[in-house]
C-alpha positions in Angstrom: 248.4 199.2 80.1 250.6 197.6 82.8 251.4 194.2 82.6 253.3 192.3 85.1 255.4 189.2 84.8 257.1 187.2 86.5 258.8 184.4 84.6 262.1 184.8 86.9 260.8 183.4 89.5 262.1 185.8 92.0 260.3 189.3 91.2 257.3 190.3 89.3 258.4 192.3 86.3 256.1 195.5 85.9 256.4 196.5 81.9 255.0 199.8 80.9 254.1 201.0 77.4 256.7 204.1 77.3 255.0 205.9 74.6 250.9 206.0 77.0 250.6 207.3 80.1 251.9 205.1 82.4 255.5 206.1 82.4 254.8 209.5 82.0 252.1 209.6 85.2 255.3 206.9 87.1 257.6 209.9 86.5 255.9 212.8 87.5 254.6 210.9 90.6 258.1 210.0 91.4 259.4 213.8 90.9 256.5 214.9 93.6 258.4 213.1 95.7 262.5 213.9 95.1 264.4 214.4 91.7 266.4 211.5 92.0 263.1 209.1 92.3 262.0 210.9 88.9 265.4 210.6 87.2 265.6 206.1 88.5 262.0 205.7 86.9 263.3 207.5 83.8 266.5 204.8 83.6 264.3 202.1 83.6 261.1 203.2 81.6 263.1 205.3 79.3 266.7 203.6 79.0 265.9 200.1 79.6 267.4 199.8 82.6 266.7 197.0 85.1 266.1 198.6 88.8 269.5 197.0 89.9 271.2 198.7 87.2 269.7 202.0 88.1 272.4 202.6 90.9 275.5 201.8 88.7 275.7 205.0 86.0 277.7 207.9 87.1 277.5 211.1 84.9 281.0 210.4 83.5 279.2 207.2 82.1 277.5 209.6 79.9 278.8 210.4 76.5 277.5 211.8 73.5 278.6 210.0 70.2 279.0 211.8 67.4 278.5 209.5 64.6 275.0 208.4 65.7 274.6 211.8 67.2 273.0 210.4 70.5 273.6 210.2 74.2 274.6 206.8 75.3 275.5 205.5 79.0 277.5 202.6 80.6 276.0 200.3 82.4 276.7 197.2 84.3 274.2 194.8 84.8 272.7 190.9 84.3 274.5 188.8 81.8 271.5 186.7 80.2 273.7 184.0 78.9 275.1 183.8 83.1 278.3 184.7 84.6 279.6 187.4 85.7 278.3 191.2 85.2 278.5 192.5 81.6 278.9 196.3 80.5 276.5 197.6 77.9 275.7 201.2 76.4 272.1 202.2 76.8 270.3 204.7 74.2 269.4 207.9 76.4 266.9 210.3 75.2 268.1 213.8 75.0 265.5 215.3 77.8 267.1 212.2 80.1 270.6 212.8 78.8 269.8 216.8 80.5 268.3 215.5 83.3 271.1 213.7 84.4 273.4 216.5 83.5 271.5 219.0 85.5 271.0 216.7 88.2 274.7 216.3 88.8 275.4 219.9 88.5 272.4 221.2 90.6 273.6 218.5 93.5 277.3 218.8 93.1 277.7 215.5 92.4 281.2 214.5 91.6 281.2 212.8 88.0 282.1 208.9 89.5 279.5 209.5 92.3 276.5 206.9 91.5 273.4 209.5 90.4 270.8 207.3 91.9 272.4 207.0 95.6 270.2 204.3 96.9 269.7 200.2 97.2 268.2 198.4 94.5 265.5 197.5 97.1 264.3 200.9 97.4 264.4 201.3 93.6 261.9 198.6 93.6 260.0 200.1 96.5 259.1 203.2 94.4 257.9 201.6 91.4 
């Protein structure tokens, strides 16, 4: 079930349960549309990602580390205690980790070219 928050103040928060439907329906909606829309949902419902963090990672921010033997990425984002930005390493599921990867590869992206090319507005516009 979706609930919605807004305890910011400034933008409803939509929180999905990853593990129903609602992510899974959000994504495949989204990849109807373009593969970029599909890959910014995944960020956020799958990653954590807040949607103005969505347009920071770069597919050179993507590494694999071998002692947990997961994919992490780099991210910039909100610092909760304030301040400026702070960089953080999100978890990445393996079929996100490929989708970025193919992604990349299938667009030519170059590896510091952001892989979600739009504002954070829009972001928030296809949720």
């Amino acid at each position: 079930m979706v609930r919605i928050t807004d305890d910011s103040g400034t933008h409803p928060k939509c929180l999905l349960d990853p593990f129903k439907t609602e992510a899974t329906r959000l994504e495949a909606t989204a990849r109807e549309t373009d593969w970029e829309r599909e890959l910014a949902i995944q960020l956020m419902a799958r990653c954590g990602l807040r949607a103005d963090e969505v347009t920071y990672p770069t597919r050179d921010r993507l590494r694999w580390s071998s002692s947990g033997e997961c994919w992490f990425l780099e991210v910039q984002g909100k610092n909760t205690k304030g301040g400026s930005k702070q960089t953080r390493d999100a978890w990445v599921p393996d079929r996100v980790a490929e989708n970025i990867q193919r992604l990349a590869s299938e667009r030519n992206r170059d590896p510091t070219e952001p892989l979600v090319s739009v504002t954070t507005s829009s972001v928030r516009r296809w949720v």
